[in-house]
LUMBALO-192340 format. One record per residue (C-alpha): residue number from 1; residue in three letters; z, x, y. Coordinates in steps of 0.1 Angstrom, whole numbers, padded with zeros to 4 digits. Example, Ala and Ser with C-alpha at 12.3 -4.5 7.8 and 13.67 -1.06 7.14 Angstrom:
BEGIN
nr, rest, up, east, north
1, ALA, 0078, 0123, -0045
2, SER, 0071, 0137, -0011
***
This chain:
BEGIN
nr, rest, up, east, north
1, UNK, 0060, 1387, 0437
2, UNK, 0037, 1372, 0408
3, UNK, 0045, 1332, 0398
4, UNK, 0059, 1346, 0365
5, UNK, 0085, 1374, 0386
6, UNK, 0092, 1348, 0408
7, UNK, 0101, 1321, 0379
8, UNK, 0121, 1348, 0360
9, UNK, 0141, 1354, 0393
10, UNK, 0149, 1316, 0396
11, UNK, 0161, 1313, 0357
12, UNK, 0182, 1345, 0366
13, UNK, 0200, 1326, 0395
14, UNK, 0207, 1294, 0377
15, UNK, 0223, 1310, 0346
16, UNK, 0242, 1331, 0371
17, UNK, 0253, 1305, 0389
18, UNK, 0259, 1278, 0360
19, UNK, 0295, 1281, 0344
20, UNK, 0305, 1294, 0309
21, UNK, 0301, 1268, 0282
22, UNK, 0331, 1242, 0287
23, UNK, 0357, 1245, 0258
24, UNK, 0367, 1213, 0240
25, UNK, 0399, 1199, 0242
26, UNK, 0416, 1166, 0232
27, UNK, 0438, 1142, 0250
28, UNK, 0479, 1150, 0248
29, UNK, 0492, 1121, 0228
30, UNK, 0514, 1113, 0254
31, UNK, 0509, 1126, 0284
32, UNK, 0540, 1136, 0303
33, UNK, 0546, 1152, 0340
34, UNK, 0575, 1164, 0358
35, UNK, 0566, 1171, 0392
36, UNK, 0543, 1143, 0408
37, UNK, 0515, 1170, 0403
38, UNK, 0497, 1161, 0372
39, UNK, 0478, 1192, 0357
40, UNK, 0449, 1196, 0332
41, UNK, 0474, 1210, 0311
42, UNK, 0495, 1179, 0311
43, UNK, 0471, 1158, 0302
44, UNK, 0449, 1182, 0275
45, UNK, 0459, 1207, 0243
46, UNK, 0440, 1238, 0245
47, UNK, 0432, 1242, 0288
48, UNK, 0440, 1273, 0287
49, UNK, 0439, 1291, 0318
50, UNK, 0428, 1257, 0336
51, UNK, 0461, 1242, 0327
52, UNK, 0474, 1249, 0359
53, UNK, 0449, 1230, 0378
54, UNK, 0461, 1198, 0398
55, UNK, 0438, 1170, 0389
56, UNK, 0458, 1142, 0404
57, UNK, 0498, 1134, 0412
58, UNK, 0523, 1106, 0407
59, UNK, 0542, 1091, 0430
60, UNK, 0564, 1069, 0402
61, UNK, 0575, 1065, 0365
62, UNK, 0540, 1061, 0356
63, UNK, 0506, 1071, 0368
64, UNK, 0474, 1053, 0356
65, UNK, 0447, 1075, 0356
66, UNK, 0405, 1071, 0352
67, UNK, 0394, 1085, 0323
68, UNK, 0363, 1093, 0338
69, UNK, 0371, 1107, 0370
70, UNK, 0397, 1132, 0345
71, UNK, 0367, 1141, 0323
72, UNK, 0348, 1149, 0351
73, UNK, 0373, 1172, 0367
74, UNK, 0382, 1186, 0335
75, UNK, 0343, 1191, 0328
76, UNK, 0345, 1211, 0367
77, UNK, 0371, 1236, 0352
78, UNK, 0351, 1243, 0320
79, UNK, 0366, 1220, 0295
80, UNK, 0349, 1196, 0275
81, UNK, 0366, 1161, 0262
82, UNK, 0346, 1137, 0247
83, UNK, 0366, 1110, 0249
84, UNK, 0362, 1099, 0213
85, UNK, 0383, 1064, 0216
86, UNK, 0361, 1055, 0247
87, UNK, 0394, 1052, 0265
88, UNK, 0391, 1036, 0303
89, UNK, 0422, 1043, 0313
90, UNK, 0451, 1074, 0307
91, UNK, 0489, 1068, 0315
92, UNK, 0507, 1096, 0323
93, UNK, 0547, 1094, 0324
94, UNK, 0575, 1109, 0340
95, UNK, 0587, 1135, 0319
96, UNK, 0624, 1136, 0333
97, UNK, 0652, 1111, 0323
98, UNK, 0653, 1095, 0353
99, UNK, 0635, 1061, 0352
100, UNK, 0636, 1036, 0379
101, UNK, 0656, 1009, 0358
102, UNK, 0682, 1034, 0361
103, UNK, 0678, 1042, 0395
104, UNK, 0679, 1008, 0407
105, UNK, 0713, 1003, 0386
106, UNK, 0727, 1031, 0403
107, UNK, 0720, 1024, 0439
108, UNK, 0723, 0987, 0438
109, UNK, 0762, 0991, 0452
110, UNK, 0754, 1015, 0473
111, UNK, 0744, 0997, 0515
112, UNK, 0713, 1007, 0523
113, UNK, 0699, 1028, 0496
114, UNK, 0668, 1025, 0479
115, UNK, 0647, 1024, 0449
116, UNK, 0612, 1026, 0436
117, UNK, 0598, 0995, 0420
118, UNK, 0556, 0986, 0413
119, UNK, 0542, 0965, 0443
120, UNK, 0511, 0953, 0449
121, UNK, 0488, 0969, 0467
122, UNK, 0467, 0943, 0480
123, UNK, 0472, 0907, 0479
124, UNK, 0462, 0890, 0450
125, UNK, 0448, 0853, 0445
126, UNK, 0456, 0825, 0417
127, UNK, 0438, 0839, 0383
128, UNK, 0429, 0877, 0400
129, UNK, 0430, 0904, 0368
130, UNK, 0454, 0935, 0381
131, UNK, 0433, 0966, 0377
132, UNK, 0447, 1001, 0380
133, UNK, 0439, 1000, 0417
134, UNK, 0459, 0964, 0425
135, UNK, 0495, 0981, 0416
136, UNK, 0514, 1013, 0431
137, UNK, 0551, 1023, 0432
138, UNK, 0567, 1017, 0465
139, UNK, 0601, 1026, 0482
140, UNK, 0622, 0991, 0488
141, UNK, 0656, 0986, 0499
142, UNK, 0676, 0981, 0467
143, UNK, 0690, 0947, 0468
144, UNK, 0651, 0936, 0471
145, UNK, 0640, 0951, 0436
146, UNK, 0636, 0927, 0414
147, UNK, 0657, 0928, 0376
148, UNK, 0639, 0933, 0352
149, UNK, 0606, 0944, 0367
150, UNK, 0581, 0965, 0347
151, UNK, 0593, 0997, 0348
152, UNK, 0553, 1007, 0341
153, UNK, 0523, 0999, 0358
154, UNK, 0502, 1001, 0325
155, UNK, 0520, 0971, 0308
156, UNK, 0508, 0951, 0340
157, UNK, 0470, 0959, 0343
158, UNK, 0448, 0935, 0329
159, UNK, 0470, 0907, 0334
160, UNK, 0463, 0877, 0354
161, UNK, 0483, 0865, 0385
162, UNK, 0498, 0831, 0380
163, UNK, 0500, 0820, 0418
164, UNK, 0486, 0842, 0450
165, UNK, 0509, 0874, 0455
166, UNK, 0511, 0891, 0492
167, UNK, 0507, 0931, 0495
168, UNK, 0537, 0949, 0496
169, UNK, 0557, 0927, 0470
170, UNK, 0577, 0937, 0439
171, UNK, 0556, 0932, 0406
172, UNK, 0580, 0910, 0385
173, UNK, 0565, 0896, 0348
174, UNK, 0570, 0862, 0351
175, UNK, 0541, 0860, 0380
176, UNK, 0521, 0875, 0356
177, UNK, 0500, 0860, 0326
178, UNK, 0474, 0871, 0304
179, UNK, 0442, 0857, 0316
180, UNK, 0423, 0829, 0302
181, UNK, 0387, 0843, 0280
182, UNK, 0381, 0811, 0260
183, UNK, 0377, 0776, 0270
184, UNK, 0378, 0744, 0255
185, UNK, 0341, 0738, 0242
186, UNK, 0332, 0774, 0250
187, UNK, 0308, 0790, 0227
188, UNK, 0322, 0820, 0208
189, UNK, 0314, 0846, 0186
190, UNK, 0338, 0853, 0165
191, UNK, 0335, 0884, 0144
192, UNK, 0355, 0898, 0109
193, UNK, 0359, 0934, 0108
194, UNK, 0374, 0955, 0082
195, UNK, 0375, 0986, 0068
196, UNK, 0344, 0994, 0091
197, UNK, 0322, 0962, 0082
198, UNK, 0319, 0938, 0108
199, UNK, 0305, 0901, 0099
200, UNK, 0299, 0879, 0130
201, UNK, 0294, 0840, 0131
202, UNK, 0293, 0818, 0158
203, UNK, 0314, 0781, 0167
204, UNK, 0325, 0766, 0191
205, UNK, 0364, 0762, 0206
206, UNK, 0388, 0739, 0205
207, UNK, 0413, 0749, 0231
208, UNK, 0414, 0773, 0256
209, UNK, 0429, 0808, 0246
210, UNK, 0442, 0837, 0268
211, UNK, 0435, 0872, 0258
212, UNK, 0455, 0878, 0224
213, UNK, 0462, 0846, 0222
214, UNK, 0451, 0823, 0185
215, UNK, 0421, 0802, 0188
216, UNK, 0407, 0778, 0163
217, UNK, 0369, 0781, 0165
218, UNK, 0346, 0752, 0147
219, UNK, 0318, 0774, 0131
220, UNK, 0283, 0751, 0142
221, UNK, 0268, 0758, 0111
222, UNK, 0295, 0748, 0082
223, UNK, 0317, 0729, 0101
224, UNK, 0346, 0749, 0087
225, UNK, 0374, 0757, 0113
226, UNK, 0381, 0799, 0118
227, UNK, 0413, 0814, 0127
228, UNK, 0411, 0837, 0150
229, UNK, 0427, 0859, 0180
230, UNK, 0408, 0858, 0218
231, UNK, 0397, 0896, 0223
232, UNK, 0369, 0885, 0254
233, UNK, 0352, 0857, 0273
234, UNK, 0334, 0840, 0245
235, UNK, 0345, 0869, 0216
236, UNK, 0373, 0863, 0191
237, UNK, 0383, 0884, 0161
238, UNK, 0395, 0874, 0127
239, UNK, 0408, 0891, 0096
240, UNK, 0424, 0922, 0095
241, UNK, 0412, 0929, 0129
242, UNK, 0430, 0897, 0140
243, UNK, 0469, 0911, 0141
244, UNK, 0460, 0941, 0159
245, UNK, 0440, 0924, 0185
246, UNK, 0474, 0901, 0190
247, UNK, 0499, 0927, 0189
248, UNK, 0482, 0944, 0217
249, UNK, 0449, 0926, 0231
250, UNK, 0446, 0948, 0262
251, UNK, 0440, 0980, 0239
252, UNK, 0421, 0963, 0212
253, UNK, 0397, 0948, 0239
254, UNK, 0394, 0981, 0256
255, UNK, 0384, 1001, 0223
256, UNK, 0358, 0974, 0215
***
């Protein structure tokens, strides 16, 4: 076989073997799931006859899924998702009534029953950031689950452990903080964005600030002191941009 035969054969092979162009799809607003077996189809519009492959389950009220891995396997079925918010993270939620505030009033009377409730999964020191990892639901006996524990494990990543927490133990909010991005003295640039223009300046801070929380920042060059809202270690945002990044810092940090 000639070089050009044998090239020709090779091309042949790798088309054959190479699937059909993926089909784009977007992200399910809200991505829901009803029997611990989350599907492509759950979490896109538009999988077609991939919807019915199992891409990852959930063992609780809420599964925190990453984005990457799922584009990945949705790019291994043939779909494409471009991911145009840059998103890190995907939450996917029970889709029955039956959330575990509910169980846990239910079965509280009841000797020896149990509930689900978000523990940690590894133990945690003073100031550690939760990541999607750090959390999973676990099985307790009902009179150990705390009241009014997050009843999802997305409102507690990205937070910041107020004291050292043991594996095993119930997630409760009041251990929890959001963690500290600014310091006194820190250097910070602090930028205003609207309508798609973004102006940055730098100053310096005059108290230390937690994610999403207000900061005055001293700009060096006029002396002038800038309201703004923490978004990062050593980044602030003010302006229109501010409110959003306090209302909800994790997400407005995240999209930056």
């Amino acid at each position: 076989m000639g070089a050009s035969a044998a090239l020709a054969a090779l091309i042949i092979a790798v088309v054959a073997a190479t699937p059909a162009l993926s089909s784009p799809v977007s992200l399910s607003a809200s991505p829901v799931d009803d029997d611990g077996f989350i599907t492509l189809g759950e979490l896109f519009d538009g999988a077609g006859s991939a919807s019915s492959v199992v891409v990852a389950r959930r063992s609780g009220p809420t599964a925190v899924l990453d984005a990457a891995q799922i584009q990945a396997a949705a790019a291994r079925s043939g779909l494409y998702w471009s991911n145009p918010n840059g998103l890190r993270r995907i939450v996917v939620r029970q889709g029955s009534a039956s959330p575990a505030l509910t169980q846990t009033s239910a079965a509280a009377g009841r000797p020896g029953a149990t509930v689900e409730v978000l523990t940690y999964a590894r133990s945690l020191a003073s100031g550690d950031v939760v990541q999607p990892e750090d959390v999973v639901w676990s099985q307790v006996q009902a009179h150990q689950a705390p009241a009014g524990a997050p009843q999802d494990a997305e409102s507690v990543i990205g937070l910041s452990a107020r004291r050292a927490m043991r594996a095993g133990t119930p997630v409760q909010s009041r251990d929890l903080t959001s963690p500290q991005v600014i310091a006194r003295g820190d250097m910070v640039q602090v930028a205003f964005i609207s309508g798609g223009v973004s102006l940055t300046v730098t100053g310096r801070a005059t108290r230390n600030a937690a994610l999403g929380e207000a900061v005055v920042v001293t700009n060096i060059e006029s002396g002038r002191a800038i309201d703004a809202v923490a978004v990062g270690p050593g980044q602030a945002v003010t302006g229109p941009a501010a409110q959003a990044a306090r209302a909800n810092p994790q997400q407005f940090a995240a999209l930056r």
